[in-house]
C-alpha positions in Angstrom: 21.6 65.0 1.6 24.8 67.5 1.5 25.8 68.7 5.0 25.9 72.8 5.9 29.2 73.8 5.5 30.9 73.8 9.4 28.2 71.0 10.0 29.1 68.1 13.0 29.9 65.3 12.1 31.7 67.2 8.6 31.1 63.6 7.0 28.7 60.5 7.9 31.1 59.0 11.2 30.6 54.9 11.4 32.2 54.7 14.4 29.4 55.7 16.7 31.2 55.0 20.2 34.2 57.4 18.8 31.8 59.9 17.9 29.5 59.6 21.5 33.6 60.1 23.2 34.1 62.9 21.8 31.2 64.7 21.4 28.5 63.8 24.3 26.8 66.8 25.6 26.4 64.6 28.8 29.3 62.4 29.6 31.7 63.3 32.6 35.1 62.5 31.7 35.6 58.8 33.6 32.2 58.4 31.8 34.2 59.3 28.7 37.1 56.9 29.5 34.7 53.8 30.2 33.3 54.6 26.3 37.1 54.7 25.4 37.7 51.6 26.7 34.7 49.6 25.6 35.5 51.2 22.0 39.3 50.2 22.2 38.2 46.4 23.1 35.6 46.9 20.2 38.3 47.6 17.5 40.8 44.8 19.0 38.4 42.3 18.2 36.7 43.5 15.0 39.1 41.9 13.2 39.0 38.7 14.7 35.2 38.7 13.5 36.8 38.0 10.0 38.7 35.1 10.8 36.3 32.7 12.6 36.2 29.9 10.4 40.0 30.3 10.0 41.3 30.2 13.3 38.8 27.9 14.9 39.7 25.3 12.4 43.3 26.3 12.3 43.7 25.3 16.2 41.1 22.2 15.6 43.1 21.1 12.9 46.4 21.5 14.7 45.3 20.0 17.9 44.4 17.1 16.2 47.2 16.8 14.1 49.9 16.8 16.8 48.0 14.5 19.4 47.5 11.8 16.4 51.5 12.1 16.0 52.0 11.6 19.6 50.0 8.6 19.4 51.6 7.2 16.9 55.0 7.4 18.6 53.4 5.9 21.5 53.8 9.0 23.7 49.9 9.0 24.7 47.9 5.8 25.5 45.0 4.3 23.7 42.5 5.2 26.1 44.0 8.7 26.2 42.9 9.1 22.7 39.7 7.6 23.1 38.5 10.9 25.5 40.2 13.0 23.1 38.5 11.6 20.2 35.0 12.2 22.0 35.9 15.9 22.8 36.7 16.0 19.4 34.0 14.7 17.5 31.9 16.7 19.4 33.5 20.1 18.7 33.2 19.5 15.0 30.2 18.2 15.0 27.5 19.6 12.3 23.9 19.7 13.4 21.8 19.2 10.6 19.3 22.5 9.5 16.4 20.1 11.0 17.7 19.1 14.3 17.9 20.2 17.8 21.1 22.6 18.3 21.3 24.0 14.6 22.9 27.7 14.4 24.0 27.3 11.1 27.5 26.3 9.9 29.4 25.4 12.8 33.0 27.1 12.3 35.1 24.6 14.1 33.1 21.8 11.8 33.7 24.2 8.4 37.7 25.4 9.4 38.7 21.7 10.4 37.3 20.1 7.7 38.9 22.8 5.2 42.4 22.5 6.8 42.0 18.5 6.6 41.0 18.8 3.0 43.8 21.3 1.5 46.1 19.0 3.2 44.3 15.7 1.3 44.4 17.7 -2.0 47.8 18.5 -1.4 49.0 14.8 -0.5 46.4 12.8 -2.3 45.3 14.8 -5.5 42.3 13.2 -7.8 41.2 14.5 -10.6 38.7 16.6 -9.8 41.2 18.3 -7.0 43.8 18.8 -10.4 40.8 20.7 -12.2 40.0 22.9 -9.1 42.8 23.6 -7.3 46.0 23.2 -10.1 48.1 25.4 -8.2 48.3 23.6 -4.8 47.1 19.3 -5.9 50.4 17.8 -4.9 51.7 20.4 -3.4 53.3 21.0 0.6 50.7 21.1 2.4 52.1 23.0 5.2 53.8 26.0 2.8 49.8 26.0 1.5 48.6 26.4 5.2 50.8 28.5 6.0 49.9 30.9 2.8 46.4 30.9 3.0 46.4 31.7 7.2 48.4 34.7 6.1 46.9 36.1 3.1 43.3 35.3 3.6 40.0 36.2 6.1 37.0 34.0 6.2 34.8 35.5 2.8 38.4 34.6 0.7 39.6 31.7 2.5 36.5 29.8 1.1 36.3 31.3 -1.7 39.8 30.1 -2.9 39.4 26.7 -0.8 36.2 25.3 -0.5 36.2 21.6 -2.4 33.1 20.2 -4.5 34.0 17.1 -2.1 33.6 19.3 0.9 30.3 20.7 -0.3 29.0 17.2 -1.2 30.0 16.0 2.5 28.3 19.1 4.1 25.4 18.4 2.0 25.6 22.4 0.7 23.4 23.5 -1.9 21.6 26.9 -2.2 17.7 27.9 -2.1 16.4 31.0 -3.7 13.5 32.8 -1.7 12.4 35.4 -4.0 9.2 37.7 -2.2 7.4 37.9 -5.4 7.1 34.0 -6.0 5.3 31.7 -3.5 7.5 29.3 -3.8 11.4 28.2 -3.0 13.8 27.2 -5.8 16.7 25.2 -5.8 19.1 27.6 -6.9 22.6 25.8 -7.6 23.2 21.9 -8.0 26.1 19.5 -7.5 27.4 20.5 -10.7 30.5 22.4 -11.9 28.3 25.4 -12.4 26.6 25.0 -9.0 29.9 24.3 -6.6 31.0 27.6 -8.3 27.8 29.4 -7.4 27.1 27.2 -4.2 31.2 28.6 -3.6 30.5 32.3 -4.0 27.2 32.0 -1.7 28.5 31.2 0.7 31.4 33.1 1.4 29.3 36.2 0.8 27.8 35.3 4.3 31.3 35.5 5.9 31.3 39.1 4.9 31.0 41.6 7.6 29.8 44.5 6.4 27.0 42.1 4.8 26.2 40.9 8.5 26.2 44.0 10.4 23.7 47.0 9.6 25.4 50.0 8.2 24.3 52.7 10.6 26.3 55.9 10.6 26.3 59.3 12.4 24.9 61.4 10.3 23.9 64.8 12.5 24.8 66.3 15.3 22.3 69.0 16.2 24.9 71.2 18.4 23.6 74.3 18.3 19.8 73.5 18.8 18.1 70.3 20.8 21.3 68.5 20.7 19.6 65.4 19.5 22.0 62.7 17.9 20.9 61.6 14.2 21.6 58.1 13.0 21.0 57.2 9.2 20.7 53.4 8.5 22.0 52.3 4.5 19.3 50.1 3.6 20.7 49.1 0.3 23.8 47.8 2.4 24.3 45.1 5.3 21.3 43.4 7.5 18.2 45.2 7.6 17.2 45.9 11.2 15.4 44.4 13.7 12.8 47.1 15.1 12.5 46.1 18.4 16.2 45.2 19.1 17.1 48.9 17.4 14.7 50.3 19.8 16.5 48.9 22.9 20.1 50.1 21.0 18.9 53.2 20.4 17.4 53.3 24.1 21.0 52.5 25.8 22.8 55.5 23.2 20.6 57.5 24.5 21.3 57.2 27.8 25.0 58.0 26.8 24.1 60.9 24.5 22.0 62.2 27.3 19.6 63.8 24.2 17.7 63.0 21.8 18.4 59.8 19.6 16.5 59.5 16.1 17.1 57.2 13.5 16.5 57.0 10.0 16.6 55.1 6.9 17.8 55.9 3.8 16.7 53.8 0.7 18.8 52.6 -2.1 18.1 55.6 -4.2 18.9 58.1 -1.3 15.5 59.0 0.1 15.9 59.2 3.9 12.9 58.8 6.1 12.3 58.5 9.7 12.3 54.7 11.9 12.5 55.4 15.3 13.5 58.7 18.1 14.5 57.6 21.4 13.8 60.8 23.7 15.4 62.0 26.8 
């Protein structure tokens, strides 16, 4: 709903360690400077979040690259190569969904394999390469790197560079799970249709703001209980987790030194109450 004119925060605040820094009833001021600090680091490495994929496969790929050419000038030893190939392999390795280890994609596997592959496409164009990638098939490889490490995150990078030969490799295809039907559905084949699809999928989940919850300050109840109110977007990002939002909301708390609540608002605005941590 609309704020009270001279209301705290003036607009919804998403950066909830700025806003406990500068406004905790509670906090002494080396108290304040440890939440600076911890927010700082924060920030420095937000970005990073959206590069994963790229710069773990961007040092894979390199690391690889120059110890083969060393080896080929005989400046490293067979048997050197054979303990680097074994650390190797078993940094890009891919555990399948159904075996023991699997957390999903693993980014060294996914970066490596994509840097390996715009370099093929680029040296070695088929047909199929021509069709999807016209602009870089045959093309310097290290002028395409170089451009994409520049100009794109994680989400775009596969968007613009993720093969139909890479997909068949990784065995990709997508499943629907729709709650009103009892039943899965494959979703999008090994087809032209379905690499495009099976494409966008997935580098929707490299998308931040659609793996993180979007929780914002929304109230600051200054001059009454001084209670801290946190709306969650439901209609954008993760859903939450109650119990793990009860243990977040338990350590803001502590650093609010007040009241914590925090509510949901659906997708057509209607806010309602999840949880209230009290002090």
């Amino acid at each position: 709903g609309a704020r009270a004119p001279g209301g705290v925060p003036a607009e919804p605040e998403e950066n909830i360690l700025y806003f406990v820094e500068k406004h905790s009833p509670k906090l002494a001021p080396w108290q304040r400077e440890i939440v600076r600090i911890v927010r700082k680091l924060a920030q420095y490495f937000y970005p990073q979040a959206h590069t994963k994929v790229m710069n773990e496969g961007w040092a894979t790929f390199w690391h690889y690259t120059l110890i083969n050419r060393l080896h080929a000038k005989g400046l490293v030893t067979d048997g050197f190569m054979l303990e680097f190939l074994q650390s190797h392999t078993n940094v890009v390795s891919q555990h399948g969904f159904d075996q023991p280890g699997y957390g999903g994609l693993n980014p060294y596997a996914l970066g490596f394999a994509m840097m390996q592959d715009i370099r093929r496409i680029c040296e070695h164009p088929n047909a199929e390469d021509r069709c999807w990638f016209p602009d870089i098939a045959g093309g310097d490889w290290l002028k395409v790197l170089d451009f994409a490490m520049r100009n794109f995150k994680d989400e775009s990078f596969i968007a613009q560079y993720l093969s139909p030969r890479l997909m068949r490799e990784f065995h990709l295809f997508a499943v629907a799970d729709h709650a009103a039907k009892t039943q899965l559905e494959v979703d999008a084949i090994h087809n032209d249709e379905g690499y495009a699809r099976l494409r966008r999928l997935l580098a929707a989940q490299y998308r931040l703001d659609q793996r993180l919850p979007d929780i914002q300050v929304a109230g600051y109840a200054r001059d009454g209980d001084r209670s801290l109110e946190l709306r969650h977007q439901a209609r954008r990002g993760r859903p939450l987790i109650e119990d793990q939002a009860g243990e977040v909301l338990k350590h803001l708390a502590r650093l609010w030194g007040f009241t914590v609540k925090l509510q949901r608002a659906d997708a057509d605005g209607r806010v309602e109450s999840v949880q209230a941590c009290v002090i």
